[in-house]
BAVO-386275 format. One record per residue (C-alpha): residue in one letter; x, y, z. Coordinates in Angstrom, 2 decimals, m for minus. Each point is the difference from the previous one (the first is absolute). Layout:
BEGIN
[atom 'a'; [X; Y; Z]]
...
***
This chain:
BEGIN
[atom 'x'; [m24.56; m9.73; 0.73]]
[atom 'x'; [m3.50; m1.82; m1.14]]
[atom 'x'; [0.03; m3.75; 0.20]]
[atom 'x'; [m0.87; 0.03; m3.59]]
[atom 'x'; [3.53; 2.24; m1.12]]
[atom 'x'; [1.65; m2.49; 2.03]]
[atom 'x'; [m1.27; m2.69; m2.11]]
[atom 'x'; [0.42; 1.97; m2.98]]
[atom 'x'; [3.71; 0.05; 0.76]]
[atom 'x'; [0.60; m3.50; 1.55]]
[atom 'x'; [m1.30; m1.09; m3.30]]
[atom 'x'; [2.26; 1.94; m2.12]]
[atom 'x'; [3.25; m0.20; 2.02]]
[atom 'x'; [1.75; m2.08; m2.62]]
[atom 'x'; [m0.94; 2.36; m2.76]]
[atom 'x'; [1.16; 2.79; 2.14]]
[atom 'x'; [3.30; m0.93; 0.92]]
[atom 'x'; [0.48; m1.12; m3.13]]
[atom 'x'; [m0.94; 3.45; m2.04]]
[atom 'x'; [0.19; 2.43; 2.65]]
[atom 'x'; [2.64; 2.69; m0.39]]
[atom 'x'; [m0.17; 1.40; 4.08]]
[atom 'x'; [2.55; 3.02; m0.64]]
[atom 'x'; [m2.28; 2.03; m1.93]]
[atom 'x'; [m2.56; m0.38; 2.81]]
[atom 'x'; [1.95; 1.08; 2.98]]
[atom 'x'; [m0.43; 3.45; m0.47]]
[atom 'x'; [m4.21; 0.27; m1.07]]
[atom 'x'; [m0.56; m2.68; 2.90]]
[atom 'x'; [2.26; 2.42; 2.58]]
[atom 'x'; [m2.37; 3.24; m1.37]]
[atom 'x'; [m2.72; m1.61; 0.51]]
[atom 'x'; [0.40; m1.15; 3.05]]
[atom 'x'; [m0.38; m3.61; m0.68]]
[atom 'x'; [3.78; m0.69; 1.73]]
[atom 'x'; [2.16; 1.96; 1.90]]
[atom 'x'; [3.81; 0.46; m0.87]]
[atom 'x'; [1.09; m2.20; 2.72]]
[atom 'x'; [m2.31; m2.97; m1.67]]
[atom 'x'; [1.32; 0.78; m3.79]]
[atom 'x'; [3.14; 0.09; 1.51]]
[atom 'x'; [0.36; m3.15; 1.88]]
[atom 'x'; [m2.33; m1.51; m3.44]]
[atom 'x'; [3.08; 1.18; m2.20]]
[atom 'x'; [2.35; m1.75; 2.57]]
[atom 'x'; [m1.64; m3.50; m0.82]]
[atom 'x'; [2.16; m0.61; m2.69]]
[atom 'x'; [m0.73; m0.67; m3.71]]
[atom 'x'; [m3.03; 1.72; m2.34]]
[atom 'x'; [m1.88; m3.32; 0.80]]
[atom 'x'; [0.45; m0.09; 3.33]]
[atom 'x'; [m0.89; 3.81; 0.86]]
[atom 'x'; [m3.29; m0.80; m2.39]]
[atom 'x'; [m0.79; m2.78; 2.52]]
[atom 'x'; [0.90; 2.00; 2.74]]
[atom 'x'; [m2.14; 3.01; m1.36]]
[atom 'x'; [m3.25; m2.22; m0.69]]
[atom 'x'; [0.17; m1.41; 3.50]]
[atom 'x'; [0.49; 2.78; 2.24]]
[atom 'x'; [m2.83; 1.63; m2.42]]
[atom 'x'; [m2.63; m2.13; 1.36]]
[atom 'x'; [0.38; 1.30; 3.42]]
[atom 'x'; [m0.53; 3.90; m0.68]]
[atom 'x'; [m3.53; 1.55; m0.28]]
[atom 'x'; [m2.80; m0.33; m2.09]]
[atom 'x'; [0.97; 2.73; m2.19]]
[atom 'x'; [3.58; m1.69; m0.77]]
[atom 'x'; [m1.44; m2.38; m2.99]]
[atom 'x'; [m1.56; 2.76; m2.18]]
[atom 'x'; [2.62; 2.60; 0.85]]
[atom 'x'; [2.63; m2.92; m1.34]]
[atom 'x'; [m1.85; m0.83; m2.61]]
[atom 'x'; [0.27; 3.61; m1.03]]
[atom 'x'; [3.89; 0.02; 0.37]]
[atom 'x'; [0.15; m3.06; m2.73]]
[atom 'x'; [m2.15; 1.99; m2.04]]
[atom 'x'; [2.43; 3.11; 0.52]]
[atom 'x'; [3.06; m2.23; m0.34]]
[atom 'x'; [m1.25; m1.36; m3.73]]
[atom 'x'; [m0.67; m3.08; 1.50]]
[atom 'x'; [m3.56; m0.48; m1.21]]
[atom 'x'; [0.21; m4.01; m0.63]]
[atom 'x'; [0.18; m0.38; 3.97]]
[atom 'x'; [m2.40; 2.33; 0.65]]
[atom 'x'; [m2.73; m1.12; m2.41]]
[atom 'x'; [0.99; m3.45; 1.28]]
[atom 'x'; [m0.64; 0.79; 3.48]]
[atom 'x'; [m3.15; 2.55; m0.82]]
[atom 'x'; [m1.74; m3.29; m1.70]]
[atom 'x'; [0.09; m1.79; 3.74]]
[atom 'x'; [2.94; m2.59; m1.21]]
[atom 'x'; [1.32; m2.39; m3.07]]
[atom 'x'; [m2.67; m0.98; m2.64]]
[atom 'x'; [m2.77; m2.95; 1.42]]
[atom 'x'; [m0.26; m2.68; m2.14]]
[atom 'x'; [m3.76; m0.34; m1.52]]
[atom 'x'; [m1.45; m3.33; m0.95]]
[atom 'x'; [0.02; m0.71; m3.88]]
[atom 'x'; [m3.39; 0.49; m1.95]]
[atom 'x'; [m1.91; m2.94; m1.37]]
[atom 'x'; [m0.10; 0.28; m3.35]]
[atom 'x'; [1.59; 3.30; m2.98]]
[atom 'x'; [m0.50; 3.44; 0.24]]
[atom 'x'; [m3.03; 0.54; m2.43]]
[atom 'x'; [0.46; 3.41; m1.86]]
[atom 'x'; [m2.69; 2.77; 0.64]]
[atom 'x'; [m2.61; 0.06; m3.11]]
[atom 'x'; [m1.20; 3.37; m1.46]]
[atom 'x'; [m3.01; 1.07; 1.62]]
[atom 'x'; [m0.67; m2.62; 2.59]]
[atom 'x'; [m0.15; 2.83; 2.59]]
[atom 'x'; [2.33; 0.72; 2.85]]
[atom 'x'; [2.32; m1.90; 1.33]]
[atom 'x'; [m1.62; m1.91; 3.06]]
[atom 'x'; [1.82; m0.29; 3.30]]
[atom 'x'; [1.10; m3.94; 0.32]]
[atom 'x'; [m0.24; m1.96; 3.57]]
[atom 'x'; [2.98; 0.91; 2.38]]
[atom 'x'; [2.88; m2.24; m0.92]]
[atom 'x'; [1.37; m2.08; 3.09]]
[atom 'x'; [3.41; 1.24; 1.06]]
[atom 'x'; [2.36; m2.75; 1.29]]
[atom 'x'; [1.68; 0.88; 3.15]]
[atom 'x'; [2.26; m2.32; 2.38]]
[atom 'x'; [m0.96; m2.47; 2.57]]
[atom 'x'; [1.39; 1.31; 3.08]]
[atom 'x'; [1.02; m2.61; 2.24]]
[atom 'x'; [0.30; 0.54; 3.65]]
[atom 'x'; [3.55; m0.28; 1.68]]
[atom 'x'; [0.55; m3.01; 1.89]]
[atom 'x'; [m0.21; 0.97; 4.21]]
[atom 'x'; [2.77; m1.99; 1.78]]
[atom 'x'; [m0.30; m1.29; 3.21]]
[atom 'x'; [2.69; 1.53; 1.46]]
[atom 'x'; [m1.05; 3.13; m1.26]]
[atom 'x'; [m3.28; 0.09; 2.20]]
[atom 'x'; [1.62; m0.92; 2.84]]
[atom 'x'; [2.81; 3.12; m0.46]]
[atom 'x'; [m2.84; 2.02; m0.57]]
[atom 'x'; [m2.51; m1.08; 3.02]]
[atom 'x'; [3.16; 0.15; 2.26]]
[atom 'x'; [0.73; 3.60; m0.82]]
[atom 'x'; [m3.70; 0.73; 0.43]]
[atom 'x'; [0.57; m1.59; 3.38]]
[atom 'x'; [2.54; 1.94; 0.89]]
[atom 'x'; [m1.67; 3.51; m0.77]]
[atom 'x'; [m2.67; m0.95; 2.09]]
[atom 'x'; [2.39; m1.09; 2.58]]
[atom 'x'; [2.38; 3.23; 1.15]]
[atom 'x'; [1.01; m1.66; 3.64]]
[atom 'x'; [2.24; m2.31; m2.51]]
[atom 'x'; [1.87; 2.90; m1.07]]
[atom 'x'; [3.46; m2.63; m0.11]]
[atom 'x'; [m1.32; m2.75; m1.41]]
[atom 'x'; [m0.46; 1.33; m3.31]]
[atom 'x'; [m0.44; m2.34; m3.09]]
[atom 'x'; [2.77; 0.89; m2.22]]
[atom 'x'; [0.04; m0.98; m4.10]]
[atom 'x'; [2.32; m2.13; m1.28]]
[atom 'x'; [0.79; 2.52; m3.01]]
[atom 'x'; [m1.09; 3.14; m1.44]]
[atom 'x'; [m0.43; 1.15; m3.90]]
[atom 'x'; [2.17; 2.75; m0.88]]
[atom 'x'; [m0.67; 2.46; m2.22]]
[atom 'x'; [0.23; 3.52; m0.70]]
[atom 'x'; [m2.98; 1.66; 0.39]]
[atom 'x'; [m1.61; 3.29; 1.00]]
[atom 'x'; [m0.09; m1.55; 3.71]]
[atom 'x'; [3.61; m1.75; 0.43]]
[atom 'x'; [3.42; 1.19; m1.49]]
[atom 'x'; [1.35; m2.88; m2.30]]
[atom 'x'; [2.90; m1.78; 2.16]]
[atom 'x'; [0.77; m3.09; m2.02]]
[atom 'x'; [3.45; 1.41; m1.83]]
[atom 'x'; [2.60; m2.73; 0.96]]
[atom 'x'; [2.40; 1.80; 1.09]]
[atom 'x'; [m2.85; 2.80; 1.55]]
[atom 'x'; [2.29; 2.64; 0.38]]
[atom 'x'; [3.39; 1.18; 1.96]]
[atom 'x'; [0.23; 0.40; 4.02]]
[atom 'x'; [2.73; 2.27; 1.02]]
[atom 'x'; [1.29; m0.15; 3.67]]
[atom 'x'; [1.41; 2.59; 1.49]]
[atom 'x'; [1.34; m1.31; 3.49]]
[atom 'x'; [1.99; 2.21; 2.27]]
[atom 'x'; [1.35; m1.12; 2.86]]
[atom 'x'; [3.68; 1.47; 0.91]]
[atom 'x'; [m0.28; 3.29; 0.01]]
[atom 'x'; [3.12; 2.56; m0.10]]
[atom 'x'; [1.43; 1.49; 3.34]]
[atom 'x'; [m0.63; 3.51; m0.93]]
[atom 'x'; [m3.91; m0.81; m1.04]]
[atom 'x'; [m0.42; m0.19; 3.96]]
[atom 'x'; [m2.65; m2.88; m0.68]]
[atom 'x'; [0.70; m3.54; 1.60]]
[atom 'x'; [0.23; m3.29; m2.33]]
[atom 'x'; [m3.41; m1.49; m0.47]]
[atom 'x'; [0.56; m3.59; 1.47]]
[atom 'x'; [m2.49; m2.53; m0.88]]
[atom 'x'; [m0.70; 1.58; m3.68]]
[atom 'x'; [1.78; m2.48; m1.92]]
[atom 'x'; [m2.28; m2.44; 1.75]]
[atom 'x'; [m2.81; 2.28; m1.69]]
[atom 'x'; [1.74; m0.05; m3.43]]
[atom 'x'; [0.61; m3.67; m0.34]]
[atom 'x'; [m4.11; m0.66; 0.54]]
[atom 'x'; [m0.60; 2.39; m2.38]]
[atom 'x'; [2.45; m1.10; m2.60]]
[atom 'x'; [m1.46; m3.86; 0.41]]
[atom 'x'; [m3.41; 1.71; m0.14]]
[atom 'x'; [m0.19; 1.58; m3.16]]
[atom 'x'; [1.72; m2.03; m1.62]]
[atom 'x'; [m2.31; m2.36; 0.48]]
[atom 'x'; [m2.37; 2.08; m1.70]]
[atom 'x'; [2.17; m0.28; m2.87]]
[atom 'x'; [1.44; 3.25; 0.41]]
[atom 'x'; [3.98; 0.73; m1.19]]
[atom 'x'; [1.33; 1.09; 3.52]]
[atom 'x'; [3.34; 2.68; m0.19]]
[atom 'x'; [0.78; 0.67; 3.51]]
[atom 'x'; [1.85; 3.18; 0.71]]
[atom 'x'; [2.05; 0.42; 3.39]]
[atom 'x'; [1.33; 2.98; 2.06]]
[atom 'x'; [m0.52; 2.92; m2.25]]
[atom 'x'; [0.63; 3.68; 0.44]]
[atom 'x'; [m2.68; 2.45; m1.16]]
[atom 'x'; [1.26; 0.25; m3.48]]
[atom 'x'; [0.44; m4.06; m0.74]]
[atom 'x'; [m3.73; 0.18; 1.06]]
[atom 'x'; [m0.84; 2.35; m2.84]]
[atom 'x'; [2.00; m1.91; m2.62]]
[atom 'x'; [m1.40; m3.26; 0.57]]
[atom 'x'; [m3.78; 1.32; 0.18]]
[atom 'x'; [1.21; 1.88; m3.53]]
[atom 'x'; [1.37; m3.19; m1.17]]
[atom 'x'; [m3.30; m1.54; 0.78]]
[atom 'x'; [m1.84; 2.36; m2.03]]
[atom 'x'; [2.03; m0.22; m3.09]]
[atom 'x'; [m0.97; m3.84; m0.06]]
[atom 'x'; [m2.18; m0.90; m2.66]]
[atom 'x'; [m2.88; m1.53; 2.01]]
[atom 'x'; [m2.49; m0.53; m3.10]]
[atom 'x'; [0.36; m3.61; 0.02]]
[atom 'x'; [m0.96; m0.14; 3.74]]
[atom 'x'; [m2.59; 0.99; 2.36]]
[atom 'x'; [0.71; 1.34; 3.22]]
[atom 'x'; [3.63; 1.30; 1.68]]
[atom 'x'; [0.42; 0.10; 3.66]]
[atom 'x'; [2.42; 2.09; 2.05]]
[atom 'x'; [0.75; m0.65; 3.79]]
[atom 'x'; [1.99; 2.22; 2.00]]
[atom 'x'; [0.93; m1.63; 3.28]]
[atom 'x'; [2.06; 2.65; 1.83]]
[atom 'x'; [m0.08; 3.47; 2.77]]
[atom 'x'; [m2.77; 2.27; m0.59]]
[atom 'x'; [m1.82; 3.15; 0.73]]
[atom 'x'; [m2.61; 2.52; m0.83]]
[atom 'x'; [0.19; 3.06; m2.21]]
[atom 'x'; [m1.93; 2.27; m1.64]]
[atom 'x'; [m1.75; m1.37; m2.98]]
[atom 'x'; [m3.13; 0.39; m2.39]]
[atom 'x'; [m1.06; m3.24; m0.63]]
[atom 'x'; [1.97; m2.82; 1.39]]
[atom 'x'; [1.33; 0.44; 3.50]]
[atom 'x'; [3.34; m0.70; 1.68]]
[atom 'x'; [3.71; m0.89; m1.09]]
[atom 'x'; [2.54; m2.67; 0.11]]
[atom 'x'; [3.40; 0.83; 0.73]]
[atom 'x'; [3.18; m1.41; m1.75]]
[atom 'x'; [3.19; m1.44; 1.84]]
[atom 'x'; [1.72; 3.59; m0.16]]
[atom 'x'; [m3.04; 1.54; 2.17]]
[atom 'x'; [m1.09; 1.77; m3.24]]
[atom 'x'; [m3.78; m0.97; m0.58]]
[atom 'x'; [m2.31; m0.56; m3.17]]
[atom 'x'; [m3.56; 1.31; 0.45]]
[atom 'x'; [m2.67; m2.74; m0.80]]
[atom 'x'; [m1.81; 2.26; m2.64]]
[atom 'x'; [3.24; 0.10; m1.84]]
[atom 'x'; [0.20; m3.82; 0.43]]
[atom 'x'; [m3.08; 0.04; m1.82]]
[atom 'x'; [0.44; 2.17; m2.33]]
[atom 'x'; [2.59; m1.94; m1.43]]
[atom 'x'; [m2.27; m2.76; m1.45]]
[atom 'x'; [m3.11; 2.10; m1.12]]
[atom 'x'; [m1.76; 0.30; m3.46]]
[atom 'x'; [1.99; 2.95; m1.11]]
[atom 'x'; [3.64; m1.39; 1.09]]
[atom 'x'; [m0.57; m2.95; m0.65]]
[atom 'x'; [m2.19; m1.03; m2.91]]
[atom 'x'; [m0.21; m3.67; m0.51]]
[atom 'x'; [m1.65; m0.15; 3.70]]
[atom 'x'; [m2.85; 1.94; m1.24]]
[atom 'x'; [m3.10; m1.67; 1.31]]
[atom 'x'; [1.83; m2.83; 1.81]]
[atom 'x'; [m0.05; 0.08; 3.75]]
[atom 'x'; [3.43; 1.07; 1.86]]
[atom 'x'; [0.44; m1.00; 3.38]]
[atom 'x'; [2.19; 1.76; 2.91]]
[atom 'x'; [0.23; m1.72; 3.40]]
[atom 'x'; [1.80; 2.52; 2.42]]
[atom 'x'; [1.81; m1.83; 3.07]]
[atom 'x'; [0.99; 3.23; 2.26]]
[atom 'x'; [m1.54; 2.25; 2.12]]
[atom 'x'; [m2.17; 3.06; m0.76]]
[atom 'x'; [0.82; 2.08; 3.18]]
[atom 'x'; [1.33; 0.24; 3.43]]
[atom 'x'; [m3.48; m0.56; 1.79]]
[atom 'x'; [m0.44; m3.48; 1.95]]
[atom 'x'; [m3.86; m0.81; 0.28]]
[atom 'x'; [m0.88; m1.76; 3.16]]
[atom 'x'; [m3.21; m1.23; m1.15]]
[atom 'x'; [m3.48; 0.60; 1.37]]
[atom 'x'; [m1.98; m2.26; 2.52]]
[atom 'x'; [m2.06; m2.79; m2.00]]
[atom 'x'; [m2.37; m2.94; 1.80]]
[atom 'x'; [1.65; m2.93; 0.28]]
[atom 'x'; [m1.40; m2.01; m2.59]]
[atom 'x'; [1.74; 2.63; m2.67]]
[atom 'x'; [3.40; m1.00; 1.61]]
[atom 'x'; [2.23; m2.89; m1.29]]
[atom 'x'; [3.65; m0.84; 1.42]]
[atom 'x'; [2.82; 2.65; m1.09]]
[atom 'x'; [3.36; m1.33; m1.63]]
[atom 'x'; [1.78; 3.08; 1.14]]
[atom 'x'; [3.18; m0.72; 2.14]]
[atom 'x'; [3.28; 1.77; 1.52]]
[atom 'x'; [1.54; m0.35; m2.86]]
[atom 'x'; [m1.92; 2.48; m2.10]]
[atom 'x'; [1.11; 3.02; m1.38]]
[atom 'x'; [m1.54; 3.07; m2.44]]
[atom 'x'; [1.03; 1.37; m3.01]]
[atom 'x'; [m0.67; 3.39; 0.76]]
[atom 'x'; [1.33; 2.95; m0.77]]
[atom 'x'; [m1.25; 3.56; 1.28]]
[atom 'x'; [m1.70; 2.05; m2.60]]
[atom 'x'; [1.67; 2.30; m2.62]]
[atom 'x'; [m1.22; 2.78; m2.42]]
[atom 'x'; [m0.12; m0.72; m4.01]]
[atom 'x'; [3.27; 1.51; m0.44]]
[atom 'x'; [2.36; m1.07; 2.62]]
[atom 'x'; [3.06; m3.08; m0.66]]
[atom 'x'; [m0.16; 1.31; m4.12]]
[atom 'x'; [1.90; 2.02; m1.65]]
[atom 'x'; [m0.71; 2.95; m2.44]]
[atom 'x'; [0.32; m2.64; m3.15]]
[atom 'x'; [m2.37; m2.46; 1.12]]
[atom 'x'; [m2.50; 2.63; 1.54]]
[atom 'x'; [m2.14; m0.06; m3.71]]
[atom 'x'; [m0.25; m3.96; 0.42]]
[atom 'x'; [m1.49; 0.08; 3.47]]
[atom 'x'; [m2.58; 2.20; m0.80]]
[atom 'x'; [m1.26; m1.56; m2.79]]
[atom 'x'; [m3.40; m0.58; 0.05]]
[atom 'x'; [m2.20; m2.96; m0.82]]
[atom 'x'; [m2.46; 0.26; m2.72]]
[atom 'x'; [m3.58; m1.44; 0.98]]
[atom 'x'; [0.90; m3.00; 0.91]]
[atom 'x'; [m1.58; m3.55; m1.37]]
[atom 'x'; [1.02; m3.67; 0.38]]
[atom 'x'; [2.62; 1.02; 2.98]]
[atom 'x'; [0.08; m1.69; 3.57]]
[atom 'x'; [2.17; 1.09; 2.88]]
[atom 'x'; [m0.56; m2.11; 2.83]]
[atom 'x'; [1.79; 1.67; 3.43]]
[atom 'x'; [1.09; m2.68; 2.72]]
[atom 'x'; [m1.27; 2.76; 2.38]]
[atom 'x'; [m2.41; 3.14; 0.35]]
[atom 'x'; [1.46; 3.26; m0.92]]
[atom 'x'; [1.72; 1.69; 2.43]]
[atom 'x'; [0.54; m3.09; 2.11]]
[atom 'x'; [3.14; m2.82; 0.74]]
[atom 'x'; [0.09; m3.34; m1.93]]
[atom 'x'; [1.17; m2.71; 2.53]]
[atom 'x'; [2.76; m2.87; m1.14]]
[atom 'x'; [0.67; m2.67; 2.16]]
[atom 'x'; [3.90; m0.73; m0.49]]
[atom 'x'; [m0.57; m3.73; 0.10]]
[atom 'x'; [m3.02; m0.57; m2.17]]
[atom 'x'; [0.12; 3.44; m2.31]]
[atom 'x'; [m3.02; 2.43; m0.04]]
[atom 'x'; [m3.68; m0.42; 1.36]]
[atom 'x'; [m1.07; 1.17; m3.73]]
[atom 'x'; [1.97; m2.07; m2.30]]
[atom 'x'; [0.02; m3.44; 2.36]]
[atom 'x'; [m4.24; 0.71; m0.05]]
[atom 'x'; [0.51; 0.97; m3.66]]
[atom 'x'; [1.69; m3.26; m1.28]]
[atom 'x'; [m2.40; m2.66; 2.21]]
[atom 'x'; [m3.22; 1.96; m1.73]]
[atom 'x'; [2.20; m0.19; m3.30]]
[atom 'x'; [0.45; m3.57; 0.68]]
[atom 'x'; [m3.46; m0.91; 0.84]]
[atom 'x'; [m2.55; 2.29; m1.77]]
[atom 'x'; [1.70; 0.57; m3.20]]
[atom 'x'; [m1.81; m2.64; m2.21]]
[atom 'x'; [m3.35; 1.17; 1.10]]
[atom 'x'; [m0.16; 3.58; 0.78]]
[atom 'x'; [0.90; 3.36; m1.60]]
[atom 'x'; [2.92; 2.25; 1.40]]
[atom 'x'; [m2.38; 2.60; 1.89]]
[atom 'x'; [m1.50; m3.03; 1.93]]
[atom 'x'; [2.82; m1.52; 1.12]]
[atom 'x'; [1.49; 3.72; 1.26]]
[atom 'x'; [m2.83; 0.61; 2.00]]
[atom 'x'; [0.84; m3.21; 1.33]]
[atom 'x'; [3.29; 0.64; 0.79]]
[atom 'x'; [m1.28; 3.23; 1.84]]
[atom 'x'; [m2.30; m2.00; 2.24]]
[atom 'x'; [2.93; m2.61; 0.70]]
[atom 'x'; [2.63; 2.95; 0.70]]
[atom 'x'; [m2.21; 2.25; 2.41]]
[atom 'x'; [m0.27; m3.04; 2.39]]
[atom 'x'; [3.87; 0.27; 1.01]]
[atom 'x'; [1.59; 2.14; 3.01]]
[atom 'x'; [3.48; 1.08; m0.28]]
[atom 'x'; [1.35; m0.38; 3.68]]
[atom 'x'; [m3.80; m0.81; 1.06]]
[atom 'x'; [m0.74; 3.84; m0.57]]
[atom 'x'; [0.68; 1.00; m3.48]]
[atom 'x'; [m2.55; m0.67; m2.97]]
[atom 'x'; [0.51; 0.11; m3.85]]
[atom 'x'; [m3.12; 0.63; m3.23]]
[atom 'x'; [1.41; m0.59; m3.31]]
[atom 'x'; [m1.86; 1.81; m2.63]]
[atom 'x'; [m0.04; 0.77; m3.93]]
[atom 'x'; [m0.65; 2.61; m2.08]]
[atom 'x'; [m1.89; m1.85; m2.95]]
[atom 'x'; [m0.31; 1.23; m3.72]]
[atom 'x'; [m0.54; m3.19; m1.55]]
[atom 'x'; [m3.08; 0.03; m2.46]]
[atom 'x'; [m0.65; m3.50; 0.11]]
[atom 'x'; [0.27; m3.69; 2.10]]
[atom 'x'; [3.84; m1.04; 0.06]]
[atom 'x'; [0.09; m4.03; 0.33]]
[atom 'x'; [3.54; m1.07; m0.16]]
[atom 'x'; [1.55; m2.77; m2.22]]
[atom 'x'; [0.46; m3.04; 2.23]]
[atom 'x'; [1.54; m3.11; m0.24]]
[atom 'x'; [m1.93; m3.17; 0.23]]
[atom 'x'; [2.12; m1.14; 3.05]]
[atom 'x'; [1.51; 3.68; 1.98]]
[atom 'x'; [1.92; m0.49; 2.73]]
[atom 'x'; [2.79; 2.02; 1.84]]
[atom 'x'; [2.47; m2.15; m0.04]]
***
């Protein structure tokens, strides 16, 4: 958008969050292509007519140059002419300077009317905002360090950060921001033929401090068959989530790969039945579950993706940094099924349920498809112990993405038994920056 529709709308924000009826908008602004569904959706999640107008107006200034005259046009369609006469005339009514002296009334004959001197128009004394010290040094230090890449961990970090919703970051400041199921299996049944998953309660207790201290509400779930699975990601869904802003699900249990469309691999339940993760998924999308529309939903999978154990490749020795891997690790793997096998003829319509296109969903994998997810039995997983330190450390200042590339980096350092090697990875839908909600002082105690 033109600097001078910006200005135009800065100017007239009151006015228009005042008088602005958004609803009979959505639908000219969508045909025109001034939004698209998933931004007049997440705009009629904001909450009350005043705040989707003030949502509207802002996230308006950052589409093209054609989006102020093609909204003007929708208030003219909408019969809301006073806003768009108000906004056509470049802002509110300027203030002239009173004339010297009465009007003196036009006498018969005396020729046209003659064009008087332009009259002075009284406009504001913009002051300019006071520069802090502290603000110049923040900013020569960061300039410093982008000239500097050799000081890649001695990065300056900001005490705070404004949070907002925006067109770039998802708004995270609901208190609480959302629910965080756990699903934690460890003992698994005799007849399942998989072996109890020491070391993952270790896992689930770091991630149940964790998130709540990012003021989530924390339900943690433990040793469920296939079907408990199902009901408590159902439950979940059937949550009204409109006065938060994100849910989170972990799974922390056996795994292995399967045929899929979008989202790869499956976690198994205690009774050796398993739950793909694209039905996992599925569960919390915009057509199950509608008060998560627009809002970001997180899945962190804790299992493996396959049978395969990657010995790593051959890297100089300045790419190398010491392993954590010991004797006592084990694997989470599983060896790969088809789509079909360990359900029955009843749930055989819910696996294959598909995903629509898929927005504002995250599935981050504790390993690469097809490959084992090491635990150690005394300190819990590579992925979650890596996953709660960046947590810990990064949250305040950087966004979600960041800090799980991070966690890659940290993760494909280890050796399981000096020989085996692990690469987290996600499958990323989100359409914007996720910051989480921290608290001023985090800790994991």
């Amino acid at each position: 958008m033109e600097e001078r529709h910006k200005r135009i709308l800065q100017r007239n924000r009151t006015n228009l969050v005042t008088d602005l009826d958004p609803s009979n908008l959505y639908d000219g602004l969508l045909q025109k292509g001034v939004f698209t569904q998933d931004m007049i959706d997440e705009i009629k999640s904001s909450g009350t007519r005043r705040d989707q107008a003030r949502q509207l107006v802002r996230d308006l200034e950052t589409r093209g140059s054609r989006a102020f005259p093609l909204f003007l046009e929708c208030l003219q369609e909408t019969g809301q002419q006073s806003l768009a006469e108000l906004l056509q005339s470049g802002g509110p009514a300027v203030p002239l300077q009173p004339r010297s002296g009465p009007l003196q009334p036009l006498q018969p004959g005396t020729g046209p009317l003659q064009p008087e001197a332009p009259t002075e128009v009284v406009r504001p004394v913009v002051q300019p905002l006071p520069v802090c010290k502290c603000m110049i040094l923040r900013y020569i230090s960061v300039f410093k360090y982008s000239l500097s890449p050799e000081k890649e961990n001695t990065r300056p970090r900001p005490p705070g950060r404004t949070r907002r919703d925006s067109i770039q970051s998802y708004k995270m400041d609901a208190s609480p921001c959302g629910h965080c199921l756990i699903i934690n299996n460890v003992e698994f049944e005799p007849q399942s033929e998989l072996s109890n998953r020491k070391g993952s309660n270790i896992d689930c207790d770091k991630l149940e401090r964790r998130f709540k201290a990012l003021s989530f509400i924390v339900e943690v779930k433990t040793n469920l068959k296939q079907r408990q699975i199902k009901h408590e990601l159902s439950a979940l869904s059937k949550k009204d989530h409109s006065q938060y802003d994100c849910c989170v699900v972990i799974m922390l249990s056996h795994g292995t790969e399967v045929s899929h469309s979008r989202f790869p691999g499956a976690v198994y339940g205690v009774d050796g039945q398993y739950v793909p993760v694209q039905l996992i998924t599925n569960y919390l999308n915009g057509q199950h579950c509608p008060s998560l529309q627009g809002k970001p939903k997180l899945f962190f999978i804790q299992a493996c993706g396959g049978g395969e154990r990657d010995t790593g490749f051959e890297v100089s020795p300045d790419e190398v940094e010491p392993s954590v891997g010991g004797a006592d690790d084990q694997t989470d793997a599983i060896p790969m099924s088809s789509s079909s096998d360990s359900l029955s003829m009843s749930d055989e319509p819910d696996a294959r349920a598909t995903l629509p296109t898929p927005s504002d969903i995250l599935v981050s994998y504790s390993t690469f498809p097809g490959y084992v997810s090491w635990r150690d039995t005394q300190s819990g997983s590579w992925y979650v112990e890596t996953m709660d330190r960046i947590l810990e450390e990064n949250a305040t200042t950087d966004d979600l993405v960041t800090m799980l590339m991070m966690v890659n980096h940290e993760v494909s350092q280890n050796s399981a038994k000096g020989l085996y090697k692990q690469m987290p990875g996600s499958f990323n839908f989100l359409r914007k920056l996720l910051y989480f909600k921290t608290q001023p002082s985090q800790s994991s105690s």
